[in-house]
N, C-alpha and C positions, 0 to 999 in steps of 0.2 A: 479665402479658401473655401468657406460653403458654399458662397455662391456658384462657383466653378462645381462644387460637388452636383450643388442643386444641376448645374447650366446640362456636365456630365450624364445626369441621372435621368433628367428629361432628353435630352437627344436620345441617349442609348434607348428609351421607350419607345421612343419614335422610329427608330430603326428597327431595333426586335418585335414589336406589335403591328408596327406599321401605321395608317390612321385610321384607327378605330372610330366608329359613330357611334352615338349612341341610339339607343332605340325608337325616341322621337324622332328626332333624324330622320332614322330608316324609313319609319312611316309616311313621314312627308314628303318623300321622295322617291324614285322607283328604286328597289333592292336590289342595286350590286354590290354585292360584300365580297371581298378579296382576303384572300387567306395570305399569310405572311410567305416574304420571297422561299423559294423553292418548296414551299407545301405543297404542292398541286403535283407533285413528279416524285410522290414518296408513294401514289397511292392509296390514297384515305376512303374509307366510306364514308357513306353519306354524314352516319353519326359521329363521324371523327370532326367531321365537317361544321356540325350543327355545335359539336362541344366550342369549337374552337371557335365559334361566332359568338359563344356566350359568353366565353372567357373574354373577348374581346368586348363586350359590350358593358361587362363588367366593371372595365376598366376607362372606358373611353372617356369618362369624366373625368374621373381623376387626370387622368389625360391630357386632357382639354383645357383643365382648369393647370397644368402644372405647366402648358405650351403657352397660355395669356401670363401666367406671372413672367416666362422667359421675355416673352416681348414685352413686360411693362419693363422689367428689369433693364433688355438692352434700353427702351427709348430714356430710361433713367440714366443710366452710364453714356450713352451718347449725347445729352444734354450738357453731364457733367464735363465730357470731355472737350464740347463746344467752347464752355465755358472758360476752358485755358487759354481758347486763341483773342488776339485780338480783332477788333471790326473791323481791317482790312483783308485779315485770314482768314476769318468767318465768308467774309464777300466772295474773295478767291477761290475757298472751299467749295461755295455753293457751286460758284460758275463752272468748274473744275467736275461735280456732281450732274447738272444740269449736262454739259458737254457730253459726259458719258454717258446719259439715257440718250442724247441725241442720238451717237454715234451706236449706238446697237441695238436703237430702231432700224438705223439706217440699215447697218447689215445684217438683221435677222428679216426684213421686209420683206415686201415683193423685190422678187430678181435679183436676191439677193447670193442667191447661186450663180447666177448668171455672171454677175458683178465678179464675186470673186474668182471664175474659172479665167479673166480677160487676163492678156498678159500687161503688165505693167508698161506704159510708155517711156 
């Protein structure tokens, strides 16, 4: 049950805040900062602007640091749940895994449009 609260608590940050950088970050990189979806169509000035970078920036660690426990958390639960199958399910699984990165390379590729507009034979 906490877990899920935790899993809960971090997504919903991630959607309400969006992904926050932190300040090093920004520095290292050129500054495009993105204000959370539909900020930009309410109007703000500049200083509504600059608040809401700080708040964001505020936060981005905490952030950051609560988006790495999520993923240490899944590759822990997915381990665990490897662990039920046996090593011919394990195998299947993979190839099963393996197949589906093939096949949506295949159709997200090149001509991949192209591909899916053809009528089926």
């Amino acid at each position: 049950m906490r877990r899920s609260i935790l899993l809960g608590v971090a997504l919903a940050l991630l959607l309400v805040g969006g992904w926050a950088q932190s300040q090093e970050k920004e520095e290292a990189r050129p500054t495009t900062r993105r204000l959370p979806n539909f900020y930009s169509k309410v109007g703000l000035r500049q200083s509504q602007r600059d608040a809401i970078y700080a708040i964001q920036d505020k936060y981005a660690d905490q952030i950051e640091d609560l988006i790495r426990q999520v993923e240490e958390l899944r590759k822990q639960r997915d381990a665990e749940i490897e662990k039920v199958l046996n090593d011919e399910q394990r195998a299947e699984l993979r190839q099963l895994m393996e197949d589906a990165v093939k096949n949506k390379t295949k159709k997200t590729g090149p001509g991949a449009k192209e591909e899916a507009a053809k009528p089926s034979e």
